[in-house]
C-alpha positions in Angstrom: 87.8 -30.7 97.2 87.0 -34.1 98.9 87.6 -32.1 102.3 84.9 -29.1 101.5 82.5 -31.6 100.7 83.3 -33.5 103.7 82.3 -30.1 105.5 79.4 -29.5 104.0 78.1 -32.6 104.4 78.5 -32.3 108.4 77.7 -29.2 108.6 74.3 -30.5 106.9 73.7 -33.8 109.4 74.4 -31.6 111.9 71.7 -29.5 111.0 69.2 -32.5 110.0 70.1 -33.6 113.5 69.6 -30.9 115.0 65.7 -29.9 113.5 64.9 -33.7 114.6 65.9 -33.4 118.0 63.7 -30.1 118.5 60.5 -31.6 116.8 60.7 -34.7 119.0 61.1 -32.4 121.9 58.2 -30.4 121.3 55.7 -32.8 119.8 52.6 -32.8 121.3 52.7 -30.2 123.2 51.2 -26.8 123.5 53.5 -23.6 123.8 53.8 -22.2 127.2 53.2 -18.5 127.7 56.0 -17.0 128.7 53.7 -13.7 130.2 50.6 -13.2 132.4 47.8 -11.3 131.4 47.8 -7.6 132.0 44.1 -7.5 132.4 43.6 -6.4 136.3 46.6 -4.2 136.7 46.1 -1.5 139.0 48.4 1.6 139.9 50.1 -0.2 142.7 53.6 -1.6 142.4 55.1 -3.3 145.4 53.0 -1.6 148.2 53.1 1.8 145.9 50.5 3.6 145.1 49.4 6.5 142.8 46.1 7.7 144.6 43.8 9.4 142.0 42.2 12.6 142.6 39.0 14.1 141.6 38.6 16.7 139.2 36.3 18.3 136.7 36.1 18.0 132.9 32.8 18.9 130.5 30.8 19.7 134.1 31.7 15.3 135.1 33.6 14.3 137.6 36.9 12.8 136.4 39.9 11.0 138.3 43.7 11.8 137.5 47.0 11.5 138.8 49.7 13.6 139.5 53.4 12.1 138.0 55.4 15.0 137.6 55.9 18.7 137.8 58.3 21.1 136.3 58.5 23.2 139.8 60.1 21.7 142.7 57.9 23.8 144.9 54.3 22.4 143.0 55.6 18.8 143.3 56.7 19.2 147.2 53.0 20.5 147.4 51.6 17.3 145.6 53.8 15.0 147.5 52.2 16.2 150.5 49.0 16.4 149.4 48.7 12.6 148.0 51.1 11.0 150.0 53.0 9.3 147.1 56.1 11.1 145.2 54.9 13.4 142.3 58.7 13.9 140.5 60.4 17.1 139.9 61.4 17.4 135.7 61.8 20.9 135.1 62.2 20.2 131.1 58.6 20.3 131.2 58.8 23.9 131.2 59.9 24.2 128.1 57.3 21.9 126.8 55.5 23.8 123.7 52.2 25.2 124.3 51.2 22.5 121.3 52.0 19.8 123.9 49.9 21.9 126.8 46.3 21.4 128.0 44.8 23.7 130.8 44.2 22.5 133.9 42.4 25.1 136.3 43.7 24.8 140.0 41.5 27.8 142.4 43.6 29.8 145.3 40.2 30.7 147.0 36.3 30.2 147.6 34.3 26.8 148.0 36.5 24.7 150.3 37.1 21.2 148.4 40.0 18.6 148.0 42.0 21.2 145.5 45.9 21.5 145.9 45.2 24.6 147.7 42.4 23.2 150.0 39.3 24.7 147.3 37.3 22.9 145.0 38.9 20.6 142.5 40.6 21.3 139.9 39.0 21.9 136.2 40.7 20.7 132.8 39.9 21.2 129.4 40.2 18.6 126.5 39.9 15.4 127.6 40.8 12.2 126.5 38.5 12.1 123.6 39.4 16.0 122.1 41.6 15.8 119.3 43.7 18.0 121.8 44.2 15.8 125.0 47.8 15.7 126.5 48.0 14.6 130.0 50.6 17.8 129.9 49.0 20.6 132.0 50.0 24.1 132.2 48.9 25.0 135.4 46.1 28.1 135.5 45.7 29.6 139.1 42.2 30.6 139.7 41.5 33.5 142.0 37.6 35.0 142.7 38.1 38.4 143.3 35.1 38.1 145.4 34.7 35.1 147.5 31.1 36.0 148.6 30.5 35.1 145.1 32.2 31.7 144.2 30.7 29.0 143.6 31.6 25.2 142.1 32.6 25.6 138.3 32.7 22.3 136.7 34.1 23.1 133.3 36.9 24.8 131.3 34.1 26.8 129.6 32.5 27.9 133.2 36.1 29.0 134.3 36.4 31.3 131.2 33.0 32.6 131.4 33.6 33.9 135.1 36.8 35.4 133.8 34.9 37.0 131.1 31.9 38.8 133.6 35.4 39.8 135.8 34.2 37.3 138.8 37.8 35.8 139.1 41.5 36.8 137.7 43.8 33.5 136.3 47.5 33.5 136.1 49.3 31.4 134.4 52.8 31.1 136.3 54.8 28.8 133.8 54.8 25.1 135.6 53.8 22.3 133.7 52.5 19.1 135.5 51.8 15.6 134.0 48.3 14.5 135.3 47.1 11.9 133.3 43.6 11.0 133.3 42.1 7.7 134.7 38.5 8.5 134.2 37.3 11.2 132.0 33.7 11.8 130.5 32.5 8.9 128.8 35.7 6.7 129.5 38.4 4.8 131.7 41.7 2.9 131.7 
C-alpha cells in the first residue's frame, strides 16, 4: 500500500512539475503562427504554371483551366495547346451524367483560341447554378455551313443554332476537368 501511494504521489509532482515548467516557458508571450496566409496564392507552383483560357458562359467571357481528361488523345491536344500537362484519368468516363456539365468545343467557323483553332469554347452552368461541376462532357460543335457561323456566346445560343439545323453536336464520351477561375459575376 505505502508503495502505490508512493507512485501516485510521483506520478502527481511529476505532473505539477511539469504544467509549471510550460507556464513559465510561455508566459508573456504571444503564440507563433505556425502557417502563412494563403491570401495571394496564384496557380503557380515552383516555376509551374496552369495558364487559363478564355471561354464563354451566359454570353461573358470566363477563364478556366484544363486539369485533366479521360482521353489520352484530348489531353495530348491540351498539353500542346497550353503548354503545361493536362493529365490523362480515363475514370472520368464513367463519371455519371449527374456529375457532368456541358462544355461546347467548335470543329469549324470563326477562327479563335478554341482547342481546335475556332472560337472558344461555351459552357453551361456556372459556378452559381445549382448544377456547376467543373466535370465537362465534351460537345463537338460543327456548322454545317461555315458561310454562316458566327461567335455564340452561350449554352442557350449553341442549342438554338442546333435547333434552326445551323450546326450538328456530337457528344463522343470524354470527360475533361476544367474548373472555372472567372465566371459571370465571380472569381477565385
Amino acid at each position: 500500500m505505502e508503495g502505490m501511494i508512493r507512485a501516485v504521489f510521483s506520478t502527481l509532482a511529476a505532473a505539477i512539475l511539469t504544467a509549471a515548467v510550460i507556464a513559465a516557458c510561455t508566459a508573456g508571450q504571444p503564440p507563433t503562427p505556425t502557417w502563412q496566409p494563403m491570401g495571394g496564392m496564384s496557380a503557380t507552383t515552383g516555376g509551374v504554371s496552369v495558364p487559363p483560357v478564355k471561354g464563354y458562359a451566359e454570353g461573358e467571357e470566363i477563364l478556366f483551366i484544363h486539369t485533366e481528361a479521360s482521353d489520352p488523345n484530348v489531353a495530348k491536344l491540351l498539353t500542346d495547346m497550353m503548354g503545361s500537362p493536362v493529365l490523362v484519368v480515363p475514370s472520368l468516363a464513367r463519371a455519371s451524367n449527374a456529375m457532368l456539365a456541358t462544355v461546347f468545343v467548335f470543329t469549324n467557323g470563326i477562327k479563335g483560341g478554341g482547342p481546335m483553332g475556332f472560337q472558344p469554347d461555351v459552357f453551361d452552368r456556372p459556378p452559381g447554378d445549382s448544377g456547376y461541376t467543373p466535370l465537362r462532357a465534351l460537345n463537338l460543335v460543327t456548322w454545317k455551313d461555315e458561310r454562316g457561323a458566327r461567335e455564340l456566346k452561350s449554352a442557350a445560343e449553341v442549342r438554338m443554332a442546333e435547333l434552326r439545323g445551323e450546326l450538328t453536336i456530337s457528344r463522343p464520351g470524354v470527360v475533361i476537368n476544367m474548373p472555372f477561375v472567372t465566371w459571370p459575376g465571380g472569381h477565385r
